[in-house]
N, C-alpha and C positions, 0 to 999 in steps of 0.2 A: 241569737234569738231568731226564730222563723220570723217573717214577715207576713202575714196574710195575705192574701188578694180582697176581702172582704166580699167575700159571697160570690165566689166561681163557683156558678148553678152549674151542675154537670151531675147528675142523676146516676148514668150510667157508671161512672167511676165509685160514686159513694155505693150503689147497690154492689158492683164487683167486689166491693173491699168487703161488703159484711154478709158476701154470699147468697142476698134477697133481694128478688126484682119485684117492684110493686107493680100490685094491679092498679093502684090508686096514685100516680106519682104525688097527686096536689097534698096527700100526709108526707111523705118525704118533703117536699118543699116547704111546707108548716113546719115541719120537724128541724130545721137547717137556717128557720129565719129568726130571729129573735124583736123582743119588741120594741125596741125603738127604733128599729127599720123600718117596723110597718106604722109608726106614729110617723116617723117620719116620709115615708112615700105616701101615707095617707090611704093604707090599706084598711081594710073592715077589724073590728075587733079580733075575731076569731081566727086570722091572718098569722099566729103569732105562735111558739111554741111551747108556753106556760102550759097549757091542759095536759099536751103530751107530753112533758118534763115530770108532770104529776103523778100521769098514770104508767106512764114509764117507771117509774121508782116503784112504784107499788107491783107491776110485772116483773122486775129484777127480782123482789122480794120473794116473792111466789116463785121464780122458777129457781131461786137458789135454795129455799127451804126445803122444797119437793126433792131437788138433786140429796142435800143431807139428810133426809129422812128415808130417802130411798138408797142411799150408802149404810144404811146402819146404823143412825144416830138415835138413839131414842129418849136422851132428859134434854125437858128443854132446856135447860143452861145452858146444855153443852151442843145443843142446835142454833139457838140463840148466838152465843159465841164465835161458831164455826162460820153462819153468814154476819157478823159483825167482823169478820175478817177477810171475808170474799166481797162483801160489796160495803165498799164505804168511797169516799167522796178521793181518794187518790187512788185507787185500782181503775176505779169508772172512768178518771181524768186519765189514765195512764191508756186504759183501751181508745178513749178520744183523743189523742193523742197519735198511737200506732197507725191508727187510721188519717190523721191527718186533716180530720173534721172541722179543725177553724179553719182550712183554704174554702170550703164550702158553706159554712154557715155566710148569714147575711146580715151583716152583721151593722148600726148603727154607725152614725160617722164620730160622735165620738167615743164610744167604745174599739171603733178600729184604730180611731188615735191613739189611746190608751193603751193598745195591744191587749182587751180585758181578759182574754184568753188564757195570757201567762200567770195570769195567778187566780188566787179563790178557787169556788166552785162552780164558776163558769162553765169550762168543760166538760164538767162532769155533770150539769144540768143540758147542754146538749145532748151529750148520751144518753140520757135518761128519757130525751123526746125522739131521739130518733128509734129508740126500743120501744116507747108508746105506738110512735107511728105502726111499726113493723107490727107491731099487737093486734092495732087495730084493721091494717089492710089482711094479714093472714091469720091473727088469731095467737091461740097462746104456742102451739107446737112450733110457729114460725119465731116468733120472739126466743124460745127456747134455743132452736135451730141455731140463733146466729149468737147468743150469747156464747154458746158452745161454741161456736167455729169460734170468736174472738178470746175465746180460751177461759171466762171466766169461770164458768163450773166445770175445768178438767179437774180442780185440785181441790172439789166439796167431796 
């Protein structure tokens, strides 16, 4: 099992891995912290990665229905099905993962005791904020962008 560092800030390496330099790092750094870091260092509410976890899910959605409809999918079942097979909660964890995203989340001290990383939908709720962040600093073409490069929609 990896061991974490529990939140090695290092910007320049997370954007390398997922091919997007922010204009805005402070959404990257929201997008990497989780909340009982910021309860615990006693950061401000909005400090924290829940919003971007949300609306991240909801941008994965959209650009993976867009990729199967614009492959040639045309009933929804069979669109519906195809991204119930591209994005669900162990692909996402498998892309967080690749990338090595728990060294840099920031993560709680007892969730780094825990190791909460290794299991659940942990991971896969960090991915989902670090695609909001990326959403909201470039928009949807950029969230596209790097879904693609992390290979999610080669195979819609």
């Amino acid at each position: 099992m990896k061991r974490s560092t529990a939140g090695r800030w290092s910007p320049g390496v997370v954007e390398e891995r997922i091919g997007y330099t922010f204009q805005d790092r402070s959404l990257l750094e929201r997008a990497l912290t989780r909340l009982a870091y910021t309860l615990e260092a006693g950061l401000p509410p909005e400090a924290h990665m829940d919003a971007l976890a949300t609306l991240g899910d909801a941008v994965i959605n959209v650009v993976v229905v867009e990729v199967v409809v614009m492959g040639g999918a045309h009933d929804k079942g069979a669109i519906s099905n195809r991204k119930m097979n591209l994005v669900n909660m162990t692909r996402l964890r498998g892309l967080a993962e690749d990338l090595d995203l728990e060294e840099y989340v920031r993560w709680g001290k007892g969730e780094a005791a825990q190791a909460v990383w290794t299991s659940g939908r942990v991971l896969a709720e960090c991915m989902e904020a670090l695609i909001g962040a990326v959403y909201l600093d470039g928009g949807m073409d950029a969230a596209a962008g790097v879904l693609r490069r992390l290979g999610l929609t080669e195979t819609a």
